[in-house]
C-alpha positions in Angstrom: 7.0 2.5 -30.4 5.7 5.1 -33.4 5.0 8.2 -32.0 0.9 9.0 -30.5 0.5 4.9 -31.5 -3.0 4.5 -29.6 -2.8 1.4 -28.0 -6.4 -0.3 -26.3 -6.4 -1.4 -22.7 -5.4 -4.8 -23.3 -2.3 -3.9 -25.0 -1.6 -1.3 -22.7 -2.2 -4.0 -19.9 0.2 -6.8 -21.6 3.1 -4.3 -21.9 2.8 -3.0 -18.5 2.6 -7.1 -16.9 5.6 -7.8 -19.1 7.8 -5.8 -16.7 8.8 -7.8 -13.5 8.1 -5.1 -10.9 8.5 -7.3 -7.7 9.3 -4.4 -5.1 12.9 -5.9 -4.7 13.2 -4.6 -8.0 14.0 -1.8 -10.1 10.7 -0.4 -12.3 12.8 1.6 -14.4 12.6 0.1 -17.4 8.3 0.2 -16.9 8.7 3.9 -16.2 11.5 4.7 -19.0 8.6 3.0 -21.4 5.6 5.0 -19.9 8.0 8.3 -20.6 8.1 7.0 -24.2 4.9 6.1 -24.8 3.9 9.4 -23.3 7.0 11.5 -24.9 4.9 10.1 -28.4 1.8 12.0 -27.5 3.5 15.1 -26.3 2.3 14.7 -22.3 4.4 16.6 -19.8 5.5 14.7 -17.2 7.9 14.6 -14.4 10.0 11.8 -12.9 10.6 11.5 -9.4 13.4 9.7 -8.2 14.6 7.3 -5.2 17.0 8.6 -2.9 19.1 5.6 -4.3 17.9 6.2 -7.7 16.9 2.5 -9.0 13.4 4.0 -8.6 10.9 6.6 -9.6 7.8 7.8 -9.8 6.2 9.6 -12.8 3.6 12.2 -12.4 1.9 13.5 -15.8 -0.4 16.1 -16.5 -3.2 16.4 -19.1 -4.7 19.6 -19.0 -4.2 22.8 -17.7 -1.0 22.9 -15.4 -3.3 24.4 -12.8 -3.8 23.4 -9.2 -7.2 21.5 -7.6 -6.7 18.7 -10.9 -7.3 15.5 -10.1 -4.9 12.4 -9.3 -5.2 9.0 -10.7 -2.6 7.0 -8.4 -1.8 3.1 -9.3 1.2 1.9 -8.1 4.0 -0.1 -10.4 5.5 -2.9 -7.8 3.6 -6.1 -7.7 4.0 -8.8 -5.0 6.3 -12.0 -5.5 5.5 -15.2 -7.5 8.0 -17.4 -6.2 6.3 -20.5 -4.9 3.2 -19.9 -6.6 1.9 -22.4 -9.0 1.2 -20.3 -12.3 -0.4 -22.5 -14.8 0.9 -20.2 -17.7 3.6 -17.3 -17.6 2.8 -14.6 -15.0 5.0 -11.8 -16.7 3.0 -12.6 -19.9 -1.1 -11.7 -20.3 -3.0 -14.3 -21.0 -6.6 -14.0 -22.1 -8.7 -16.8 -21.8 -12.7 -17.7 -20.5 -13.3 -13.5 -20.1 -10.2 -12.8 -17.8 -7.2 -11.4 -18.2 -4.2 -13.5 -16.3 -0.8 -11.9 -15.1 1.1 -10.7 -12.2 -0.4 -7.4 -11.5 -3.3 -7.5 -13.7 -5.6 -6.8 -11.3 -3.0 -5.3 -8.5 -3.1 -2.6 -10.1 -1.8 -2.3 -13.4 -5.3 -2.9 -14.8 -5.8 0.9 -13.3 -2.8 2.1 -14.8 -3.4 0.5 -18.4 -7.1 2.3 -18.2 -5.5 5.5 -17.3 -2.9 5.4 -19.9 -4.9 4.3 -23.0 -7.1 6.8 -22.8 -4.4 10.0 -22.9 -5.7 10.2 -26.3 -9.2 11.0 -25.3 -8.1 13.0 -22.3 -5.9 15.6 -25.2 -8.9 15.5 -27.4 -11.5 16.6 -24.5 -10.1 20.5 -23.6 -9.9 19.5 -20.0 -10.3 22.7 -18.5 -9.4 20.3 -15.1 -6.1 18.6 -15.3 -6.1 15.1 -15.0 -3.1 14.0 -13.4 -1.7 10.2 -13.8 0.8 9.2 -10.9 2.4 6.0 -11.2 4.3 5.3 -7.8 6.4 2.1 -6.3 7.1 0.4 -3.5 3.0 0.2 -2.3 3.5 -3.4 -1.5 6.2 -3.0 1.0 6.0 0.6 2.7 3.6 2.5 0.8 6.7 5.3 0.7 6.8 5.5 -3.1 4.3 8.3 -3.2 6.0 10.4 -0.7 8.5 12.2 -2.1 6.0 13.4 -5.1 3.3 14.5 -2.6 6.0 16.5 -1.0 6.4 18.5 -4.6 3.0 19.1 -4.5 2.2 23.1 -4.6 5.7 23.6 -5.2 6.9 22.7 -8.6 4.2 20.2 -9.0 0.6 21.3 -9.4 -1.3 20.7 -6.0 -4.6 18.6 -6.8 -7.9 19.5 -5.3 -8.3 14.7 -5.6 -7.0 12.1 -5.1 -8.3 8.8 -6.5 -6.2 5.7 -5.8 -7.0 2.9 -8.2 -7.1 -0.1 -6.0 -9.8 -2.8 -7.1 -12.7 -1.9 -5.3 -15.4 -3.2 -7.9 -15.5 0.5 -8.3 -17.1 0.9 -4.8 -16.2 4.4 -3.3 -14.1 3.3 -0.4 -13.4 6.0 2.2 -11.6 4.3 5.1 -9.2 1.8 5.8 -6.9 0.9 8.5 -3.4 2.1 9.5 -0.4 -0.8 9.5 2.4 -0.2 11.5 5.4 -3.9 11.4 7.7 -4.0 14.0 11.2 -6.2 14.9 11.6 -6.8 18.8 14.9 -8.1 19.6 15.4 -9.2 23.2 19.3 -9.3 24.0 20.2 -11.4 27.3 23.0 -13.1 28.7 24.6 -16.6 27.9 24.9 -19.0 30.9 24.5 -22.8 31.4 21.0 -23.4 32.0 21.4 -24.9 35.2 22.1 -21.6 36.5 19.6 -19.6 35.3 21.1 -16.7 37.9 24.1 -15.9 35.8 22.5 -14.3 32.8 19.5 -13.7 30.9 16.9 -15.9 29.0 16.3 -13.9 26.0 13.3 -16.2 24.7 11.5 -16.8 27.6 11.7 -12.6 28.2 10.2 -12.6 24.5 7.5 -14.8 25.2 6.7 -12.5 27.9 6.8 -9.7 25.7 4.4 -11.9 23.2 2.0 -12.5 26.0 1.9 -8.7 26.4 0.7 -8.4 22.7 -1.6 -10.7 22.9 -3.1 -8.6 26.2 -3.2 -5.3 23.8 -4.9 -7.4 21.1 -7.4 -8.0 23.8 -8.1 -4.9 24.4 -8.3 -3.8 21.5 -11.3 -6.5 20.4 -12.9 -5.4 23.7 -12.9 -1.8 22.7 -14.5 -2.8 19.3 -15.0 -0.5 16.0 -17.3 2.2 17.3 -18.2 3.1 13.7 -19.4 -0.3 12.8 -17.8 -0.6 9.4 -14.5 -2.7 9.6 -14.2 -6.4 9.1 -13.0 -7.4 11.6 -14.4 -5.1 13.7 -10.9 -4.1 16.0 -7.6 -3.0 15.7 -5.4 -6.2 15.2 -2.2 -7.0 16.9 -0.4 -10.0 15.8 3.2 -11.7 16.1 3.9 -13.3 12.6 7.7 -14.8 13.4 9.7 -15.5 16.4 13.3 -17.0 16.6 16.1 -16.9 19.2 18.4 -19.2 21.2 21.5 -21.4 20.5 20.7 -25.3 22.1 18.6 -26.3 24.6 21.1 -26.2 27.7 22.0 -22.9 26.8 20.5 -19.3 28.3 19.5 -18.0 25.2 21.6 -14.5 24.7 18.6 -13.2 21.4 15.0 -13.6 20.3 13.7 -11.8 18.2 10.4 -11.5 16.9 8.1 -9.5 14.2 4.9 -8.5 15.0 1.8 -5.6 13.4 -1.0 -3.7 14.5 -3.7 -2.6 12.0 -5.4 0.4 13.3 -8.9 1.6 13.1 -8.4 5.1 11.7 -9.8 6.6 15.2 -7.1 4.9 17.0 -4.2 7.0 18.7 -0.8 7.1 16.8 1.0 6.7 20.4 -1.2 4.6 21.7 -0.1 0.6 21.3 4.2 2.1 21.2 2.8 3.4 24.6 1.5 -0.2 26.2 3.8 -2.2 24.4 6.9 0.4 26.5 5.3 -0.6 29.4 5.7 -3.8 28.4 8.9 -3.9 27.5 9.6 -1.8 31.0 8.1 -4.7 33.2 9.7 -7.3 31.7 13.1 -5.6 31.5 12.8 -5.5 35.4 11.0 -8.3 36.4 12.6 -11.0 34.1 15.6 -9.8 31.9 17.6 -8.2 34.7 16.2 -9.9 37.7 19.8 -11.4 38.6 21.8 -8.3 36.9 22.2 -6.0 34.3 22.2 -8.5 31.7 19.3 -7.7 29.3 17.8 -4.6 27.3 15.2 -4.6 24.4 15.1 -2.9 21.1 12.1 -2.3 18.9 12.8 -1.0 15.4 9.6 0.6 13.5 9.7 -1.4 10.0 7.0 0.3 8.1 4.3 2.5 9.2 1.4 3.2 6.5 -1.1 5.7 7.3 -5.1 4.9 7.5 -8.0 6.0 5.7 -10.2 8.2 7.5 -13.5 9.2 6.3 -14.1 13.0 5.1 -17.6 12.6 5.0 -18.2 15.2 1.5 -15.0 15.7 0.1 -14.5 16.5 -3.0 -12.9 13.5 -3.8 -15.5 11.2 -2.4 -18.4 13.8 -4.3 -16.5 13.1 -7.2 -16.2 9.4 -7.3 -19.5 8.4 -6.1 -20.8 10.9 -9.3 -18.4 8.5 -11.8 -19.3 5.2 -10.5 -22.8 5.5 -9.8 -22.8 5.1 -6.2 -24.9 6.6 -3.2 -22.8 5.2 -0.9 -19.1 4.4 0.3 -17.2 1.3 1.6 -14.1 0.7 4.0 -11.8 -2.0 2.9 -9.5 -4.0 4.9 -6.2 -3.4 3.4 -3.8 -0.7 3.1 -2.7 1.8 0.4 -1.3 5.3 -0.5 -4.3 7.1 0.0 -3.5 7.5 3.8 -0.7 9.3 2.5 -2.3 11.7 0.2 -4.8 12.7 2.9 -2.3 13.5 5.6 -0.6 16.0 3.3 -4.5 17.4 3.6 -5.7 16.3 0.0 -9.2 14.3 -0.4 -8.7 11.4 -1.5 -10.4 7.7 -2.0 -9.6 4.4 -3.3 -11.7 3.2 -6.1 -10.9 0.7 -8.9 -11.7 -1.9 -11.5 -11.7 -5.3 -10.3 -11.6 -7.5 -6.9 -8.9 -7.4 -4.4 -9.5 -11.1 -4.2 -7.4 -12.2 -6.9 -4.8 -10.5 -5.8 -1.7 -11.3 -4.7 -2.6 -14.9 -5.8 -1.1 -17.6 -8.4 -3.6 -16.9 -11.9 -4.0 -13.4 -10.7 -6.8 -11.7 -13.3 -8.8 -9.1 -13.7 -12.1 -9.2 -15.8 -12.5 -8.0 -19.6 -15.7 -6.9 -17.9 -14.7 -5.0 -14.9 -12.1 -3.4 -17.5 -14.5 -2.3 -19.5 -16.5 -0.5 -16.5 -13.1 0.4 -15.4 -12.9 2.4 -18.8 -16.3 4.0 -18.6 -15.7 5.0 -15.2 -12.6 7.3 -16.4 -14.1 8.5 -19.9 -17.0 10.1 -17.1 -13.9 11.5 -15.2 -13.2 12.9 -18.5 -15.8 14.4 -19.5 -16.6 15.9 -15.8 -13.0 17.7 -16.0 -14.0 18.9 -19.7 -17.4 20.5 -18.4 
């Protein structure tokens, strides 16, 4: 690529889909040619690696390298195709009817494309704010990607006073979102024949017991409602997504395990569903997987844990977005993403993008020439704020 070759969104868009970022793989080779384009306009930059190194995030600057900047964040993973009936090549942008089609066009490299075609415009512009453009990985599975660059933050990276995560939003100013913790139960009993249920311990039917448990907290947790009225639905969710255990059907089962999720309101308690599911887990221990014996013991492992969205009525980050989109108002939205992140380490931040969540994660995935093209205005205002 010639050196400071201005490329236009959609170019910028087709390049970034043609890398297969599925989370199970590496984005290297999309971040070695971000560095380069990049490297060709003379932006600093800094890559931050995986612990196992097949990995990294980049963080660049444009503008002053002076704290209270602010962060454009769009993640580089995109979510599997296999299975999905693509009617044309998803690693390849097609534009066709006023969309553009490909895995990730709308989830969220459309974001990322904005942000990176207009460096130009951001060196020309004397930011006397630095904008900061943060590509991360990983978002679709843990959301961890981020982590290790917020950590750098005030240290040898420049702490930003904003954070705005690119997630399609239809450029609505969303504030709040829910936490996701994903969990693997595994209930160990005891083999016996099961005509003699007294000589070990049924590892299923101590699961199912463990389910019905769940299925008491979700209960509770629709009774207790959304005191702030702006989540759809209106509760913290609990749900059991797979189960499996057990060797044939004469047979005390000796394992079951099962996967389950709860998507808190951002008001709930960290503690508080580990707590009732423990006392769960403690009853039935007792009462069903050692009632003959010491046969049986439970283990729950914490898969992922992604921090909500709470609202900071006022920040600067929400001030600033509602000013570049034209808003008077914010949103919640009911998935997950970084931001959660960025504001436990105390930094505003929102989540506010080009484009609708719906078509992603789908076969045909797109995003709109349209909501590009506001996706673009709503950065060149960004820019000339920071320029003021």
């Amino acid at each position: 690529m010639p050196a400071g070759e201005r490329l236009e969104p959609l170019d910028l868009l087709a390049r970034l889909v043609a890398f297969d970022t599925e989370s199970t793989r590496s984005n290297l080779p999309l971040i070695d040619w971000v560095g380069t384009y990049l490297d060709g306009w003379g932006v600093s930059y800094t890559r931050v690696p995986s612990a196992a190194g097949d990995k990294a995030a980049l963080f660049a600057t444009l503008g002053p390298r002076i704290d209270g900047g602010v962060v454009l964040s769009g993640h580089s993973d995109v979510v599997p195709v296999t299975g999905q009936a693509w009617t044309s090549d998803p690693f390849s942008l097609r534009v066709a009817d006023g969309r553009a089609y490909g895995r990730g066009a709308v989830d969220m490299k459309g974001f990322c494309a904005l942000a990176l075609a207009l460096v130009p415009e951001m060196l020309a512009a004397d930011l006397r704010r630095p904008i900061h453009i943060l590509l991360s990985y990983d978002e679709e599975t843990t959301c961890l990607g981020v982590a290790d660059t917020i950590a750098r933050f005030g240290s040898d990276l420049p702490r930003p006073g904003a954070v705005i995560v690119g997630e399609p939003t239809d450029l609505e100013v969303a504030d709040a979102h829910k936490s996701v913790v994903t969990c693997l139960t595994t209930v160990h009993g005891h083999e016996a024949h099961s005509s003699k249920p007294m000589l070990g311990a049924n590892a299923v039917m101590a699961a199912g017991d463990l389910v019905a448990g769940l299925n008491r907290i979700a209960d509770a947790m629709i009774a207790r409602g959304d005191a702030s009225g702006r989540f759809d639905p209106p509760y913290t969710t609990v749900h059991v997504g797979t189960i499996q255990g057990g060797t044939a059907r004469n047979i005390l089962p000796k394992l079951c395990s099962f996967q389950w999720e709860y998507r808190g309101l951002p008001d709930l308690d960290a503690g508080e569903i580990p707590d009732l599911f423990s006392a769960e887990v403690a009853r039935v221990t007792a009462e069903r997987l050692n009632r003959h014996g010491p046969y049986g013991r439970v283990e729950t492992l914490e898969e992922v844990a992604v921090p909500g969205l709470a609202p900071e009525p006022g920040s600067e980050a929400e001030r600033l977005a509602l000013r570049l989109a034209n808003r008077n108002h914010t949103i919640s939205v009911p998935y997950a993403t970084e931001a959660g992140r960025f504001q436990a380490a105390g930094i505003p931040t929102v989540v506010c993008g080009p484009g609708s969540i719906d078509q992603a994660h789908q076969p045909d995935e797109f995003i709109t020439l349209d909501a590009l093209k506001d996706g673009e205005a709503f950065l060149r205002r960004l820019i000339r704020d920071c320029a003021a």
